[in-house]
C-alpha positions as CSV (number, residue, x, y, z in Angstrom):
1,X,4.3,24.2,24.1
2,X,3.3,25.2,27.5
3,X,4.5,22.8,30.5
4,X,2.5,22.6,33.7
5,X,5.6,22.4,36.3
6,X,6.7,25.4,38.0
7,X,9.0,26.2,40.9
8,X,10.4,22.6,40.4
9,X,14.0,21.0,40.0
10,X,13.9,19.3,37.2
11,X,16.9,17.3,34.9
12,X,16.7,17.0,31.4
13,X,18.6,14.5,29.5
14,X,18.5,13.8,25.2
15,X,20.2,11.0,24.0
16,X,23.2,11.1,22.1
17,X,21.9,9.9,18.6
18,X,22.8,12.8,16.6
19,X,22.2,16.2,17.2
20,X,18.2,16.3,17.2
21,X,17.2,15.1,20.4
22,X,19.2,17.9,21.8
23,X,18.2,20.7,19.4
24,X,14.4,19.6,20.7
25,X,15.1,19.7,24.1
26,X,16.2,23.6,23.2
27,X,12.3,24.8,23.4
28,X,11.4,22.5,26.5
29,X,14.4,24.6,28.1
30,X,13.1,27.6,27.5
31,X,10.1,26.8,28.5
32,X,11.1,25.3,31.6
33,X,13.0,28.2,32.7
34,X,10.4,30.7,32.0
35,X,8.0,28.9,34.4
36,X,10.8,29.2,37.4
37,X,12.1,26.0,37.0
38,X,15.5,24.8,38.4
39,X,17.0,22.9,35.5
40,X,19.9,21.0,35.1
41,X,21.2,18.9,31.7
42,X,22.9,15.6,31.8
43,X,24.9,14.8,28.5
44,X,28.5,14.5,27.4
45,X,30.1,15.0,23.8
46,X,28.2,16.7,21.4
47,X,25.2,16.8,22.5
48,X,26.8,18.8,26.0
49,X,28.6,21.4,23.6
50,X,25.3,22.5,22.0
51,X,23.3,22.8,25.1
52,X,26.4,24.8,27.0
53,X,26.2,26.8,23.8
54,X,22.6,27.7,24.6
55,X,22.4,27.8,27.7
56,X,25.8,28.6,29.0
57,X,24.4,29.4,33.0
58,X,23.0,26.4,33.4
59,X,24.5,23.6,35.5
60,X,25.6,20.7,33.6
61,X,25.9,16.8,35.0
62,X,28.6,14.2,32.9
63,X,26.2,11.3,31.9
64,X,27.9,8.4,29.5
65,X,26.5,8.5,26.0
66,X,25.0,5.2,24.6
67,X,28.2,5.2,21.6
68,X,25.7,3.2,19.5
69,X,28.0,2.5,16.1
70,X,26.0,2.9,12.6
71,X,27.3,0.4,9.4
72,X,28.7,3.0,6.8
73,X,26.2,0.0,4.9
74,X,22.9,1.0,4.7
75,X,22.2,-2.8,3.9
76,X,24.0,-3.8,6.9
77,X,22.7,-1.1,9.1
78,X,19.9,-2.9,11.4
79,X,22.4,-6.1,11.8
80,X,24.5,-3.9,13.3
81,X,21.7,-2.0,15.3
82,X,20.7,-5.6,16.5
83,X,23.9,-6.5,17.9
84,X,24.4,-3.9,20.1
85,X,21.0,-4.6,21.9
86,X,23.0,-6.2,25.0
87,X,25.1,-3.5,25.1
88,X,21.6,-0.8,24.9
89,X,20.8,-3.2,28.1
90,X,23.5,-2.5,29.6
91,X,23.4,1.1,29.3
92,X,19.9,1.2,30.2
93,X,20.8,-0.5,33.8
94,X,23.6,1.7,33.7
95,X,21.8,4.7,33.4
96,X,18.5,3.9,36.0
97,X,21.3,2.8,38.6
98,X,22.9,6.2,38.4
99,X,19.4,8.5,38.5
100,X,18.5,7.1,41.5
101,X,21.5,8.2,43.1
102,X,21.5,11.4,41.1
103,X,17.7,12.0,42.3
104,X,18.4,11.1,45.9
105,X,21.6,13.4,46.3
106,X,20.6,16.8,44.3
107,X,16.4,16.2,45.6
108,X,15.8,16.1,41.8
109,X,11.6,16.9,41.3
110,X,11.3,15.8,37.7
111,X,13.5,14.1,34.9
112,X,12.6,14.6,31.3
113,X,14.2,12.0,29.3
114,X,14.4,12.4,25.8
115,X,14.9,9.1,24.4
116,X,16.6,7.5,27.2
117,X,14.8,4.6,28.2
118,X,16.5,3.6,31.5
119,X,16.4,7.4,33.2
120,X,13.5,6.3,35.6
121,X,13.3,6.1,39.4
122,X,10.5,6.1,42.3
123,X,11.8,8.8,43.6
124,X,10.1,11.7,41.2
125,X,8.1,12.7,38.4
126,X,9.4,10.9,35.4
127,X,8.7,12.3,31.5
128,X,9.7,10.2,28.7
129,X,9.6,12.3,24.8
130,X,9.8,10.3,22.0
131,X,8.0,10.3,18.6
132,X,8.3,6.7,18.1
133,X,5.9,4.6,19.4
134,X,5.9,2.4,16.1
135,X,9.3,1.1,14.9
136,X,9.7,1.2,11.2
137,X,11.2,-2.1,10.4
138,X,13.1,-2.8,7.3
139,X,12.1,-5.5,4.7
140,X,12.1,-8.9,5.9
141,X,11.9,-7.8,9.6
142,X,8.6,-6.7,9.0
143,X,7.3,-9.5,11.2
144,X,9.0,-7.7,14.1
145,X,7.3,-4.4,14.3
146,X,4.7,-6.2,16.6
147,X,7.1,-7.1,18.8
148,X,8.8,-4.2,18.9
149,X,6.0,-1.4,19.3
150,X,5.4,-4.3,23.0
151,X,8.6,-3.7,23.5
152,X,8.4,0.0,23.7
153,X,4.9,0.4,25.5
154,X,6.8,-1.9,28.5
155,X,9.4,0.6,28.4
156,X,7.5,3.6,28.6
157,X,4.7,2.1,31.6
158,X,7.3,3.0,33.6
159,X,7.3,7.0,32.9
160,X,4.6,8.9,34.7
161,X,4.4,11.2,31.2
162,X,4.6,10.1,27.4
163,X,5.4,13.6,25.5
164,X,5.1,13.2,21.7
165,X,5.9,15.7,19.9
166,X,3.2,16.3,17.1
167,X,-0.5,17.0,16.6
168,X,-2.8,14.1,18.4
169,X,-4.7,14.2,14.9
170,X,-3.1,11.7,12.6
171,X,-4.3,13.7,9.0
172,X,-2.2,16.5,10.9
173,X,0.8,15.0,12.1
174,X,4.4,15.0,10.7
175,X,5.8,11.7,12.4
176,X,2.5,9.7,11.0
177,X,2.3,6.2,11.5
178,X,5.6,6.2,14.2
179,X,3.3,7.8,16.5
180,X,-0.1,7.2,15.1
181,X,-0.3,3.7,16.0
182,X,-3.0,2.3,18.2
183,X,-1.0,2.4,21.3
184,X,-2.0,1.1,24.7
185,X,-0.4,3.2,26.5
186,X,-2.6,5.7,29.2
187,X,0.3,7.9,29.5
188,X,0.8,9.5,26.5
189,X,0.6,13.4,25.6
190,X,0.7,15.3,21.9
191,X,2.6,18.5,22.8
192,X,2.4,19.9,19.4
193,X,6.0,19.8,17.2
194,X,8.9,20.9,19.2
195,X,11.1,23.4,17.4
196,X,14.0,25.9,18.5
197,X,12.6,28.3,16.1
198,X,8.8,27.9,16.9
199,X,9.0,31.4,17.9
200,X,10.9,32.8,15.5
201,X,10.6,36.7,13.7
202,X,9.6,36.6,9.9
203,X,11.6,39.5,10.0
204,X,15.0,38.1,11.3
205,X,18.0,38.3,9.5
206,X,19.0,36.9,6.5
207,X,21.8,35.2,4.6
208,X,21.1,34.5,1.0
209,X,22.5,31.4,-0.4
210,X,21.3,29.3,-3.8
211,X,21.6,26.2,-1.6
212,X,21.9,25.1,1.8
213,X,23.1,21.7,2.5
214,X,23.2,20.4,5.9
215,X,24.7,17.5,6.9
216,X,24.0,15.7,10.1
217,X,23.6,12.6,11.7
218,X,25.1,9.5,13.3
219,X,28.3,8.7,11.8
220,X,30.1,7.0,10.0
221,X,27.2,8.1,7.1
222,X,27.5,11.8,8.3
223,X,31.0,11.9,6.7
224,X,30.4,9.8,3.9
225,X,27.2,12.3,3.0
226,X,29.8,15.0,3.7
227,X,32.8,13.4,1.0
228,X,30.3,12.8,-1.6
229,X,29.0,16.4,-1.5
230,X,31.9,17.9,-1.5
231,X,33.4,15.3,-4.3
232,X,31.0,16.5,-6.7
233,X,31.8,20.0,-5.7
234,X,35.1,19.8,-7.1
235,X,33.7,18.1,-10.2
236,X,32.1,20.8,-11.2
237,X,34.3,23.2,-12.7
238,X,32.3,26.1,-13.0
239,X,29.1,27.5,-11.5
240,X,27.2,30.6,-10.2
241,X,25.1,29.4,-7.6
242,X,26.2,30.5,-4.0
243,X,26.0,27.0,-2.0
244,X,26.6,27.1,2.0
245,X,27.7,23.8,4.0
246,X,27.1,23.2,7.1
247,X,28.8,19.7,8.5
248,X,26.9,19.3,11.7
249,X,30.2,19.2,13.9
250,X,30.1,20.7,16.9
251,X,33.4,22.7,16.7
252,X,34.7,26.1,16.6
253,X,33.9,27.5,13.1
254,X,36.1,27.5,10.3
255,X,35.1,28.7,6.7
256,X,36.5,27.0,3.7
257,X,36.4,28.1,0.4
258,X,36.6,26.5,-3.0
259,X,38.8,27.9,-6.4
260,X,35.6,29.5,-7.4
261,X,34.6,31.2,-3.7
262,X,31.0,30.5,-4.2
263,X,31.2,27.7,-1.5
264,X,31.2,28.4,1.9
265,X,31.8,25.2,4.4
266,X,30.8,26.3,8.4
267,X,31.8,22.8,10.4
268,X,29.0,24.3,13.3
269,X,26.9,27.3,13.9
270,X,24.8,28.1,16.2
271,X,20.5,27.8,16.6
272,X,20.2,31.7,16.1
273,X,22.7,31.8,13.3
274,X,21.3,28.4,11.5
275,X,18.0,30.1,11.2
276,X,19.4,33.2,9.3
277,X,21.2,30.5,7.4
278,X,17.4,28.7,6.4
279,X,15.4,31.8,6.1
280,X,18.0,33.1,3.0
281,X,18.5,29.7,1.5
282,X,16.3,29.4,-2.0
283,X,16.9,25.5,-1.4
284,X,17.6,23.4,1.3
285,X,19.2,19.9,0.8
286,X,19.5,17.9,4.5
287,X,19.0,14.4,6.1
288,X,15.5,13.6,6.9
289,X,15.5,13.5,11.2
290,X,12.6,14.4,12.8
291,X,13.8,17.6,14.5
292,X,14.9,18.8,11.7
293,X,11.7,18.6,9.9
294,X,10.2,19.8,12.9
295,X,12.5,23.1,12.7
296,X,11.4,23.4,8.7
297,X,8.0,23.3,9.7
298,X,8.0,26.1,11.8
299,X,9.5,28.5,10.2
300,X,7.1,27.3,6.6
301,X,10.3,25.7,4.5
302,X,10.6,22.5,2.6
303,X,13.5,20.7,1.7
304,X,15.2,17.7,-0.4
305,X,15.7,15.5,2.0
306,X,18.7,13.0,1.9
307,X,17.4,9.7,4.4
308,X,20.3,8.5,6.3
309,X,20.8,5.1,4.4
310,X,19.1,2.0,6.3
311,X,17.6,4.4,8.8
312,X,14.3,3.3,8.0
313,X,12.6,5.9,10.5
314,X,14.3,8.5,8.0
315,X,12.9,6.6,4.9
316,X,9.6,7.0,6.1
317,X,9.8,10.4,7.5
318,X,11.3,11.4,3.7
319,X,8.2,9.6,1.7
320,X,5.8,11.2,4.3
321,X,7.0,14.8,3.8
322,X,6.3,13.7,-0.1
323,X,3.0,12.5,0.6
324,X,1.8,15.4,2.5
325,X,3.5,18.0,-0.2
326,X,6.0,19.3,1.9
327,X,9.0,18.6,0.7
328,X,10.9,16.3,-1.9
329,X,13.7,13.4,-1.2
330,X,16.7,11.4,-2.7
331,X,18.4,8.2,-1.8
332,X,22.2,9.5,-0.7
333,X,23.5,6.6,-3.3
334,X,21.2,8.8,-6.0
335,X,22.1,12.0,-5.0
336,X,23.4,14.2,-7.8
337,X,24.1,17.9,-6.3
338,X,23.9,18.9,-10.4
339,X,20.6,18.2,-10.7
340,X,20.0,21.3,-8.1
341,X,21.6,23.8,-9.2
């Protein structure tokens, strides 16, 4: 990916739904920077660790996370989504009343909001990425999707830019039908899949494992993925496969071993390290987000995915990869590490 802005101050803001949106962001960064660009990052948590970890001269703004709560139910998931939609308003009101003053005071050029619907203002260029134009609704909300997708085109009118990040043809694309979907929208532009590792060297560093298993994700279902992997781990009494974890926790680095040393548990690592981490691995076992298929996709690997449960963009994603050949998939209540090794 290529941008067209140079010599511009620009803010860049993901939003705080797991780890992806920010990984993503890692590329249009780069890019950014290598075109002269001021940039500056809004984000807090998480999401702010990984960046500062990447870019660690950067200047970095406090902007409030959304603190959207997931139902450790995949059943109960989208009720619980649904009743959080004041507060999303209220963050979204929240958020636009703040960039306006943000733009006014630092003479901000561009924002590129990843996600974030309500970081719009007057007062510059505004860029909106997203790969869903086309909610995926579960069963007996199907009815909604209409509804929905409106909902999301009246959202996006007021960005100057939609970036998506996938191919503009549909036979091509990884996100499919999420982005592939008959939009009205006159703003929108494919920038190819967004990866940190889109760049990568074939001949970069390796470490070998059997399996790699990442684990990442909104919680509470990125811990309960995380107790259920390593539950079966201690069922099995005996094996020789080497099997790497890595739990998606942005923290300082620990290493855990089992009785038998042939598991090793890394809470975080970084971009550069995570690829040595995928290029060894024989198999890769992870949830089914988008940037993290994009990553695979770069660098020519498949996986078993793992969809986060009720996360119906996940579900889809997973049965895509299938369809296209890519990859393979499991529901998390099915998952049987056993069956891998």
């Amino acid at each position: 990916m290529k941008t067209e802005i140079n010599h511009k101050k620009i803010l860049v803001a993901p939003l705080d739904w797991g780890l992806g949106h920010a990984t993503r962001c890692i590329p249009v960064i780069q890019n950014l920077l290598e075109q002269n660009n001021e940039v500056l990052i809004a984000a807090d948590g998480a999401i702010e660790k990984l960046l500062k970890n990447e870019f660690p001269d950067l200047v970095f703004v406090k902007l409030f996370n959304y603190n959207i709560q997931y139902s450790s139910s995949g059943e109960w998931l989208w009720w619980k989504v649904l009743q959080q939609i004041p507060h999303l308003l209220k963050c979204f009101g929240k958020e636009n009343k703040w960039l306006n003053n943000f733009v006014e005071q630092e003479k901000i050029d561009v924002v590129i909001s990843d996600n974030r619907y309500g970081l719009f203002t007057k007062k510059c260029k505004n860029i909106f990425i997203t790969h869903q134009l086309q909610l995926q609704m579960p069963d007996g909300f199907k009815w909604a999707e209409s509804i929905t997708k409106n909902l999301i085109e009246k959202k996006i009118k007021n960005f100057d830019e939609c970036w998506i990040p996938d191919d503009e043809l549909e036979e091509k694309s990884l996100s499919g039908k999420l982005s592939h979907c008959d939009s009205k929208l006159q703003n929108i532009r494919f920038i190819e899949p967004l990866s940190r590792f889109e760049n990568f060297n074939p001949n970069n560093s390796k470490i070998e494992s059997d399996i790699l298993i990442l684990i990442s994700g909104p919680e509470p279902q990125r811990t309960l993925l995380e107790k259920k992997i390593f539950f079966q781990l201690k069922q099995l009494k005996e094996f020789k496969k080497k099997i790497i974890v890595i739990g998606g926790k942005v923290s300082n680095n620990a290493l855990l071993n089992n009785s038998s040393n042939s598991v090793q548990y890394f809470p975080y690592v970084s971009p550069a390290e995570i690829l040595s981490y995928l290029l060894g691995a024989k198999k890769i076992i992870c949830r089914s987000g988008y940037s993290t298929i994009m990553d695979l996709e770069a660098i020519g690997k498949s996986a078993i995915y793992i969809p986060t449960p009720g996360q119906t963009e996940q579900i889809y994603l997973a049965n895509r990869m299938k369809e296209l050949g890519k990859s393979d998939f499991v529901n998390q209540h099915d998952f049987q590490l056993q069956n891998y090794l």
